[in-house]
C-alpha positions in Angstrom: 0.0 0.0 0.0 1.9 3.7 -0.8 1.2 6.5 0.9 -1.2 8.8 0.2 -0.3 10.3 -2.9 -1.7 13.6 -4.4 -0.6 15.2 -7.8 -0.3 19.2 -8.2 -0.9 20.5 -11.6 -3.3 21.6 -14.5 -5.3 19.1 -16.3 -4.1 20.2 -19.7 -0.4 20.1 -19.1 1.0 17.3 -21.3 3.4 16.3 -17.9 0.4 16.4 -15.8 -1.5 13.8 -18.3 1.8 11.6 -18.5 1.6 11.3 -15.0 -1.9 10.2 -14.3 -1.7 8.0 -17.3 1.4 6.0 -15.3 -0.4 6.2 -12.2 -3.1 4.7 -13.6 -1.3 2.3 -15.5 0.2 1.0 -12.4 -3.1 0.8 -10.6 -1.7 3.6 -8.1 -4.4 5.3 -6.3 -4.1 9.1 -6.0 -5.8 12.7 -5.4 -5.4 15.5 -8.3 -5.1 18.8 -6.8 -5.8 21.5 -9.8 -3.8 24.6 -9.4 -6.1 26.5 -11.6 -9.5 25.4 -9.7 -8.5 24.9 -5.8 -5.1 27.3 -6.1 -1.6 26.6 -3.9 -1.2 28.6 -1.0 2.1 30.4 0.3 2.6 27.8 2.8 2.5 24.8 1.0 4.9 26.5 -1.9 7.5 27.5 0.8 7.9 23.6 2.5 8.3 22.5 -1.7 10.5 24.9 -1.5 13.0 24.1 1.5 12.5 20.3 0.5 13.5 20.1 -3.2 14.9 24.0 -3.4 12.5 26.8 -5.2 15.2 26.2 -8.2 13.3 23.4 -8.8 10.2 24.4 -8.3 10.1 27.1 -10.5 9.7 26.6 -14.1 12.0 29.3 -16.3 11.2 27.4 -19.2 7.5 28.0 -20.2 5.6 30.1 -22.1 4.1 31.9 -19.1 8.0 32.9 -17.6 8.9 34.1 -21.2 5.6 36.6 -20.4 6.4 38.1 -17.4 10.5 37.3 -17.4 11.1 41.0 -18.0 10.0 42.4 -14.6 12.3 40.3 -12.8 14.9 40.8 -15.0 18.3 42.2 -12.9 16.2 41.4 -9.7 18.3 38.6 -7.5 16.3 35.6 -7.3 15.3 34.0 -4.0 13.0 32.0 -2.7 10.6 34.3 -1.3 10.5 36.1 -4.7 10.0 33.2 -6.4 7.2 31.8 -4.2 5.2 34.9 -4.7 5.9 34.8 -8.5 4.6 31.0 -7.9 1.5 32.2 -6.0 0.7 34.8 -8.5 1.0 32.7 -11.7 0.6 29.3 -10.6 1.9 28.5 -14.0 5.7 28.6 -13.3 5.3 26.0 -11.0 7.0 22.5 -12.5 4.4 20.0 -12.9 3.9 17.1 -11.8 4.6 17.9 -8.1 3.9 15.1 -6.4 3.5 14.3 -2.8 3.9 11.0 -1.3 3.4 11.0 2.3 6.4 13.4 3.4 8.8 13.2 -0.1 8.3 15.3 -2.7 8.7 15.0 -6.2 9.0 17.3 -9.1 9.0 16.9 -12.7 7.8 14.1 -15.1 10.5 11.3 -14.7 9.6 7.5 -15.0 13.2 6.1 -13.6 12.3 8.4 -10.6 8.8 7.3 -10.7 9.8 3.5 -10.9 11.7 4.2 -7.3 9.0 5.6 -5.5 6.2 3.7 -6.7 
């Protein structure tokens, strides 16, 4: 039996659909939390954050960073500027996030996956 397992995201991000489709595959029960319906709150951003690192939380690569890139541009990054970037547009956070009892996982990796589950 795993712990309880819930996956962050939004329902149309191809990473997010990867995901539930190996979960399912693998019969692995879990909760879908949808960033865009039920939101993320500060706290919950800032213990991703001192687990994995906000580097790896958030996502520098998407279309929504390449929006709003400039206004942070020449500021110093940290992590409470990037948890409010995170809690302001939900969609520079990496998806999946996935919680699994107490461990924390972020990105879309089946090798990773295939350890934890």
């Amino acid at each position: 039996m795993h712990p309880s397992i819930i996956v962050y995201g939004i329902p149309n991000c191809d990473s997010i659909k990867k995901t539930i489709q190996y979960l399912n595959r693998k019969k692995i029960p879990f909760e879908f939390h949808n960033y865009k319906k039920q939101g993320i709150d500060k706290k919950k951003l800032k213990q991703w954050s001192d687990q994995v690192g906000w580097e790896r939380l958030l996502n520098t690569k998407g279309t929504t960073w390449k929006k709003i890139a400039l206004a942070f541009e020449g500021k110093k990054m940290t992590a409470q500027l990037a948890i409010s970037i995170m809690l302001e547009h939900q969609s520079t956070i990496k998806r999946p996030v996935i919680e699994i009892g107490t461990q924390v996982l972020v990105g879309y990796d089946e090798a990773t996956f295939e350890r934890f589950f």
